[in-house]
C-alpha positions in Angstrom: 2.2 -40.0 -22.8 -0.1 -40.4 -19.9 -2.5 -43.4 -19.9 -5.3 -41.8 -17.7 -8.3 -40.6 -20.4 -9.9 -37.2 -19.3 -13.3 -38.5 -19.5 -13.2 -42.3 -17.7 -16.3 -42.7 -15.8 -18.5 -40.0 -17.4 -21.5 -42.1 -18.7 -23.2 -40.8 -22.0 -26.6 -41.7 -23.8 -26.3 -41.1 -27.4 -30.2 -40.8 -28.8 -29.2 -39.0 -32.0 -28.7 -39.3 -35.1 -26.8 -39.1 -38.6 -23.7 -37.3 -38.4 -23.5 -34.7 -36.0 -24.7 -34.9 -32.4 -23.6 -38.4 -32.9 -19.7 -36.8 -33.9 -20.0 -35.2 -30.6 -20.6 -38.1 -28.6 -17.0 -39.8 -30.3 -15.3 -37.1 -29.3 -16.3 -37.4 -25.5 -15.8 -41.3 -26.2 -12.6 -40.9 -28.0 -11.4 -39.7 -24.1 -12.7 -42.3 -22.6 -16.1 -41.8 -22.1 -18.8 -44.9 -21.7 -21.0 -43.9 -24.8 -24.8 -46.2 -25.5 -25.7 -45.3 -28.6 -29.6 -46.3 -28.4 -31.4 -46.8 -31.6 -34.9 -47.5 -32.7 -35.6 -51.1 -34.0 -34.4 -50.5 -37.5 -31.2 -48.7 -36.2 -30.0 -45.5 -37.4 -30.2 -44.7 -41.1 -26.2 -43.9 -41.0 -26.0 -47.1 -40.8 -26.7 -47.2 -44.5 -25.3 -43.8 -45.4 -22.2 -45.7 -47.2 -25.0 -46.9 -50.1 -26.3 -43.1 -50.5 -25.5 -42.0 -53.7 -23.3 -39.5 -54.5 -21.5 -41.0 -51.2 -18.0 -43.2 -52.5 -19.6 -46.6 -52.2 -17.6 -49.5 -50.8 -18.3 -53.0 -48.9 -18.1 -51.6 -45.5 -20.3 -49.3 -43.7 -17.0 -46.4 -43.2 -19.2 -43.7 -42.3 -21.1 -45.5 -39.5 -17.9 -46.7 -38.1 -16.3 -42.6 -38.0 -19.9 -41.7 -35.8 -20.0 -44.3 -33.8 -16.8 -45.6 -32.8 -16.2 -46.6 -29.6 -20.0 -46.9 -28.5 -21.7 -49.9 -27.0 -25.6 -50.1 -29.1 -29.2 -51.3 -27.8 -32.3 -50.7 -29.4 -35.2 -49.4 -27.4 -38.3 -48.7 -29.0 -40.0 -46.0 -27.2 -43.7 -46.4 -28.3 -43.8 -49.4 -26.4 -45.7 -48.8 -23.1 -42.7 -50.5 -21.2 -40.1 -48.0 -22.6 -40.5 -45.4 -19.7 -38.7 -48.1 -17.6 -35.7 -48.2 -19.6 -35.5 -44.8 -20.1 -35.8 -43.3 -17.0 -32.5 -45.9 -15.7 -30.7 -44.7 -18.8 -31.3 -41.4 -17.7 -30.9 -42.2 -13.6 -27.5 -43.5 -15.1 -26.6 -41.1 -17.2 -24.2 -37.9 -16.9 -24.6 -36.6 -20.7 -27.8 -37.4 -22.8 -27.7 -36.8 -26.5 -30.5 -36.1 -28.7 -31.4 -34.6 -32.1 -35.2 -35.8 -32.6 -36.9 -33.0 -34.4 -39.1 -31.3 -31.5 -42.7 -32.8 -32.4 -41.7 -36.3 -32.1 -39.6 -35.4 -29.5 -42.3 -34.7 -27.5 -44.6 -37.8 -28.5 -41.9 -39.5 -27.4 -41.0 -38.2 -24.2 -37.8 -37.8 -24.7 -37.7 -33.5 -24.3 -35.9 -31.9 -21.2 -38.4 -31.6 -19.1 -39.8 -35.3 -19.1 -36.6 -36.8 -18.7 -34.7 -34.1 -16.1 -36.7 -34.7 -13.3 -35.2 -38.5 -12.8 -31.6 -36.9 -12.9 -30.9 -33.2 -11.8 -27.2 -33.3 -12.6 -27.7 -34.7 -16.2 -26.3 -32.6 -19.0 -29.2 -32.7 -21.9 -27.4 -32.0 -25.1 -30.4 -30.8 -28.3 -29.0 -30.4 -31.7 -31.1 -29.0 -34.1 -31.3 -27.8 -37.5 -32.7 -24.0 -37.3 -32.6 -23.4 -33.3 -35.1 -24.0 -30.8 -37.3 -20.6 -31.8 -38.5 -18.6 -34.8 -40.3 -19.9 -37.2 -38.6 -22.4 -38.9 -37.8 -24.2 -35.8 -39.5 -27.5 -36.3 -38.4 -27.2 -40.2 -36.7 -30.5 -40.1 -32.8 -29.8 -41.8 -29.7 -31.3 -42.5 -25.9 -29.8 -43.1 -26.4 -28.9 -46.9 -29.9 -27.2 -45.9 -29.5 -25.5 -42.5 -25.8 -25.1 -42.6 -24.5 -24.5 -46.1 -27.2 -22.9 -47.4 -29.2 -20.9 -45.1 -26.1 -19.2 -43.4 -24.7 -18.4 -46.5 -21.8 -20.4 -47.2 -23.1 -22.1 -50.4 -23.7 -18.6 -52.0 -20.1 -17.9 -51.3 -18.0 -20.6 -52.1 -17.8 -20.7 -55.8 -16.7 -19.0 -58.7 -18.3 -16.2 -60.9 -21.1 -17.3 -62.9 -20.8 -20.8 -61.3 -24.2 -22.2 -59.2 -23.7 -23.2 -56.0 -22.0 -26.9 -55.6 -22.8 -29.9 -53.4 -20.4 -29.3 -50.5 -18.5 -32.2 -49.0 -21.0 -34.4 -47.1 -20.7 -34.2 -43.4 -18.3 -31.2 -43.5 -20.8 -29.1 -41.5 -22.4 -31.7 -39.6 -18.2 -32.6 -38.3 -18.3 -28.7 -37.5 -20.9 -29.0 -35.3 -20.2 -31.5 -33.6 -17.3 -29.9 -32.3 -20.1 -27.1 -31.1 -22.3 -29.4 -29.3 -19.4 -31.1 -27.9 -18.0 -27.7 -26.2 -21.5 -27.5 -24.9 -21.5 -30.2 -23.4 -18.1 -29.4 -21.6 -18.9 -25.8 -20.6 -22.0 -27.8 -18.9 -19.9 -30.3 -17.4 -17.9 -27.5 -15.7 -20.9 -25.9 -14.5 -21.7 -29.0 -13.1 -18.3 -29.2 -11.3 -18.9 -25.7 -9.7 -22.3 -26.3 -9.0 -23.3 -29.3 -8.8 -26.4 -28.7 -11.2 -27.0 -30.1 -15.1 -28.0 -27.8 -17.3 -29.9 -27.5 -21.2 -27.6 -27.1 -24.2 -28.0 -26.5 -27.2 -26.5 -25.1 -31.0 -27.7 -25.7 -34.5 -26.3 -26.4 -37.7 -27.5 -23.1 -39.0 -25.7 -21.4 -35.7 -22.9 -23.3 -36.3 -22.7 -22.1 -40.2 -23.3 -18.2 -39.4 -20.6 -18.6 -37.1 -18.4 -20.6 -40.0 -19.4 -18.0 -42.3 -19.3 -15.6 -39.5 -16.4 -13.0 -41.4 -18.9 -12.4 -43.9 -22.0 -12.2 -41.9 -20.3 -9.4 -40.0 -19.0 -7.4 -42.9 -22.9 -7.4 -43.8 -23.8 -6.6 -40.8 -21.3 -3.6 -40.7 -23.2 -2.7 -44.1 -20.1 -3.5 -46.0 -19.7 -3.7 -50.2 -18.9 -6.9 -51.4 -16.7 -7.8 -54.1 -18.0 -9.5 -56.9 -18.1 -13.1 -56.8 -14.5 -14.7 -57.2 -13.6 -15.3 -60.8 -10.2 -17.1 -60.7 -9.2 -15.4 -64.8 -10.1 -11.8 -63.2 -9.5 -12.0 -59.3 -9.8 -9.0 -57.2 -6.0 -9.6 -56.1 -3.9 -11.7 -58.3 -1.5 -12.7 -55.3 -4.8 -14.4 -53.8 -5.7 -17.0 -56.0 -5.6 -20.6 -57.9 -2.8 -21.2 -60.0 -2.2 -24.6 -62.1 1.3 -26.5 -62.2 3.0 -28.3 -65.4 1.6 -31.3 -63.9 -2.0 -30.6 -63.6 -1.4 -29.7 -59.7 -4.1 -27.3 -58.4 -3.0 -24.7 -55.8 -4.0 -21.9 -53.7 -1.5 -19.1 -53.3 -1.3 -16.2 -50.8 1.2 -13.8 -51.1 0.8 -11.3 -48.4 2.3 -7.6 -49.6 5.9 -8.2 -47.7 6.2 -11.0 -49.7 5.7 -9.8 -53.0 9.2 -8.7 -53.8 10.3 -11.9 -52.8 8.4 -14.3 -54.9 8.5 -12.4 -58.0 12.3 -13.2 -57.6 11.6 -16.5 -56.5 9.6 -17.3 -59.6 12.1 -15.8 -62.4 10.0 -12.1 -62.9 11.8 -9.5 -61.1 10.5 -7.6 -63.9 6.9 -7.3 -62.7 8.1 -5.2 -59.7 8.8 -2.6 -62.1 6.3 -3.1 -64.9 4.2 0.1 -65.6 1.2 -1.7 -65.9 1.2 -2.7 -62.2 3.4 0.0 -60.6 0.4 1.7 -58.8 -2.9 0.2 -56.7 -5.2 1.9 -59.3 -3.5 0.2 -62.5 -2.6 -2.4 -60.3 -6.4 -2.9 -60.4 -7.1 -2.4 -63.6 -4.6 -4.9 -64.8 -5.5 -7.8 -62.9 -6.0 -10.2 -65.6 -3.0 -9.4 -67.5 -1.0 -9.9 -64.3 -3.2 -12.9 -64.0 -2.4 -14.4 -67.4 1.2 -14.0 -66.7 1.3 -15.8 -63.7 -0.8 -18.6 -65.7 2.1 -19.0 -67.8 5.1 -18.9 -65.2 3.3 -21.5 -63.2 2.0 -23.6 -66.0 5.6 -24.0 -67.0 7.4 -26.3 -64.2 5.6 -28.8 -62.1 4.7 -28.8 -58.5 7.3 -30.4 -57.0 9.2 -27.3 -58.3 6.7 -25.0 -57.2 7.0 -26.9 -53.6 10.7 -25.9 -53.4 10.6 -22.3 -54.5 7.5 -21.8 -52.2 9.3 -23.0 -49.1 12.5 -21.6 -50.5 10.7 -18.1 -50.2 8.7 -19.1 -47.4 5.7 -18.2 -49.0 2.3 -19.5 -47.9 0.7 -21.9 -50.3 -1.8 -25.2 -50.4 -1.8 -28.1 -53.0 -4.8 -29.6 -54.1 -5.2 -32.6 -53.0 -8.0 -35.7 -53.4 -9.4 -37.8 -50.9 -6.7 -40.7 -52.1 -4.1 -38.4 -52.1 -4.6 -36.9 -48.3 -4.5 -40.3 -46.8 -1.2 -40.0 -47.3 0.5 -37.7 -46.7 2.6 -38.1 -44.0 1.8 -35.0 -41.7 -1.6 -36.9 -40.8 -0.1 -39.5 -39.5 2.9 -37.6 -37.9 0.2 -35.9 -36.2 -2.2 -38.8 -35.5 -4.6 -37.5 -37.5 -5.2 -41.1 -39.1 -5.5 -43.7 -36.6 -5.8 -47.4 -36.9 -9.4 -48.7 -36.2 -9.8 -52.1 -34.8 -12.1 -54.7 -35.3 -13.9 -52.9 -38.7 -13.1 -55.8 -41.0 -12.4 -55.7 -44.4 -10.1 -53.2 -46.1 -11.1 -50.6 -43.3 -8.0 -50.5 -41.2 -8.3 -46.6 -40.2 -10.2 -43.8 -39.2 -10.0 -40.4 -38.7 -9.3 -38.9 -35.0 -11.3 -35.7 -33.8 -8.8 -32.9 -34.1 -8.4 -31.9 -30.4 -5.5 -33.1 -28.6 -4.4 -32.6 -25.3 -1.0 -32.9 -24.1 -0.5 -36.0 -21.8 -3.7 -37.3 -22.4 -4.0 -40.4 -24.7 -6.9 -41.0 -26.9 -8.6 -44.4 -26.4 -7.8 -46.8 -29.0 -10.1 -46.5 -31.9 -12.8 -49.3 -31.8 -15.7 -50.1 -34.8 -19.0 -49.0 -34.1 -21.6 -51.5 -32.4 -23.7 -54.2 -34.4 -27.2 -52.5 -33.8 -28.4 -54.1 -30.6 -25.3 -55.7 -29.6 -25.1 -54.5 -26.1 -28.8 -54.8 -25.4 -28.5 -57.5 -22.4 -25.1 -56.6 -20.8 -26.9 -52.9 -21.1 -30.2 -53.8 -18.8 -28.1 -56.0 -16.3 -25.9 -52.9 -15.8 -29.1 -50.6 -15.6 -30.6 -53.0 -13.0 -32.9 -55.1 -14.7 -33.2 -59.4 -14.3 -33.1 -61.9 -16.4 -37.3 -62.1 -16.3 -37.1 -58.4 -16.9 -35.1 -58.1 -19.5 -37.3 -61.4 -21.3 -40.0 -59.0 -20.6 -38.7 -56.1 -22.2 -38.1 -58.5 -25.3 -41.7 -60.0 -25.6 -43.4 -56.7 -25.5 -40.8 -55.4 -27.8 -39.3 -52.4 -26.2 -36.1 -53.9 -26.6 -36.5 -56.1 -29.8 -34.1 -59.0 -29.7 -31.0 -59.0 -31.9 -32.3 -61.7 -34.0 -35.2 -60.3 -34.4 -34.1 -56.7 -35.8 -31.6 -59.1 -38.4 -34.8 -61.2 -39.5 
């Protein structure tokens, strides 16, 4: 595999966030991108996101380390009256700036596109936000279980009859869209090639949810009827459901029609194929929780590892499962390089997860822990042109707080 990374040389100012703009910005560094994460003086909360109940708790800060690997940290505090200084170099140096600031303080801040694309005409300004940029929720501040779970929809539709709607996996739509935001950013970056001019992106985690949820959305939009909520004893389609193994094993099967014949032999009930109580669509229907019930009790009677083997015997689509404990591993991750060794974390965190794009002859940059907050500060300002006095300067006044300082 080639060496070379796609994105060596592109330079990247991370001013965001939490989970997802900041995702974004490790995938662009992940190919080799130079990536300053720039914090306020306390840092970014995510820094603290792996003491956040309900979040698995454990010694070392995992989460920061998976959105913000790779990146180089310095603290700037922009309501210092020096901070225009450092900001406008960032930006002068800059090809990608990053930012997810709700609008209003955006602006206080002077960090929206307009005050900070006049020092760089190529720069690609990146905006996340949580309902879009108009309408009247825009500056409704939101995060991936508001804006993208449940305003697009998904929450109302992933769970069972009767059943509220659950807490989703944290970060699951925030890691979606970042993948939006980062194919923003490289539409942009193409533009640029062809034109020679940056442009204004932008997606939100409610865009990004529609567009998750986006099968749905358009069967509404067609004016479509909707089946009743899922009820895994009484499914709409039997052959499309959750089944449970001897062993306790959850899993999802999908039996597409040309298939049916074929697994009812696989499974040791030939005799459904012919059973008058399912040997039309309309009783079919109407039976659905006796065929069900049966299928409880054929499944419930070996364990998985059989099921595994008759399943792939039959060549039947099906899914296990699995935990958090378990997926780490299993061995396809880390065929695939899914699961990557991190270096440098400390502690029992040996390994991360890679972003899911891959591209043939391109290697990935080896997976580094994120930045100490404000580790990068001085080597940062010599590279951005500022002295020794200047960069004492910028410390007295506090626009870029000292390392010791922010630890104190």
């Amino acid at each position: 595999m080639a060496s070379d990374n796609i994105f060596a040389g592109l330079k990247v100012v991370d001013f965001s966030s939490f989970i997802a703009a900041p995702g974004a910005a490790v995938i662009l560094s992940d190919f080799g991108a130079d990536v300053i994460k720039v914090e306020p003086p306390g840092g970014d909360p995510w820094r603290h996101g792996h003491k956040i109940a309900p979040q698995p708790a454990a010694d070392e800060p995992y989460q920061w380390h998976l959105a913000n690997r790779n990146k180089r940290s310095m603290t700037l505090n922009l309501k210092s009256p020096s901070a225009q200084q450092v900001l406008q170099q960032l930006v002068a140096w800059a090809d990608v700036f990053i930012v997810n600031t709700p609008h209003p303080a955006r602006k206080k801040l002077k960090l929206e596109y307009d005050d900070v694309a006049r020092w760089n005409p190529r720069l690609i300004y990146a905006d996340l936000t949580g309902f879009g940029e108009s309408g009247p929720d825009a500056e409704m501040p939101g995060f991936d279980i508001t804006a993208f779970w449940a305003r697009s929809g998904l929450l109302s539709m992933t769970r069972d009859a009767g059943a509220p709607p659950t807490w989703p996996v944290a970060g699951s739509g925030d890691n979606a869209t970042a993948l939006g935001i980062y194919a923003a950013i490289v539409t942009a970056l193409y533009r640029r090639e062809c034109t020679g001019i940056g442009s204004y992106v932008t997606t939100s985690l409610l865009a990004s949810g529609v567009w998750s949820a986006s099968v749905a959305i358009q069967a509404a939009l067609a004016g479509a009827k909707f089946a009743p909520p899922h009820n895994r004893e009484h499914p709409a389609n039997a052959a499309l459901n959750v089944y449970r193994a001897a062993d306790g094993t959850w899993f999802v099967l999908v039996v597409t029609p040309d298939k049916v014949a074929a697994v009812a032999n696989a499974v040791g009930r030939p005799d459904l194929l012919t059973d008058e109580r399912f040997s039309d669509p309309a009783k079919l229907t109407a039976n659905m929780r006796q065929l069900t019930a049966i299928l409880d009790e054929v499944f419930d009677a070996q364990p998985m590892t059989h099921w595994h083997d008759v399943f792939s015997g039959a060549h039947v689509t099906y899914g296990a499962v699995r935990g958090p404990l378990e997926v780490i591993d299993d061995p396809q991750l880390h065929a695939n390089d899914v699961i990557v060794p991190l270096e440098g974390a400390g502690g029992k965190l040996t390994s991360t997860i890679s972003n899911p794009i891959q591209v043939h002859g391109v290697a990935k940059v080896p997976a580094r822990r994120a930045p100490d907050l404000g580790e990068h500060n001085d080597a940062i300002l010599r590279e951005l042109g500022f002295d020794a006095k200047d960069i004492d300067n910028l410390r007295e006044t506090g626009t870029v707080p000292s390392v010791k300082a922010q630890l104190a």
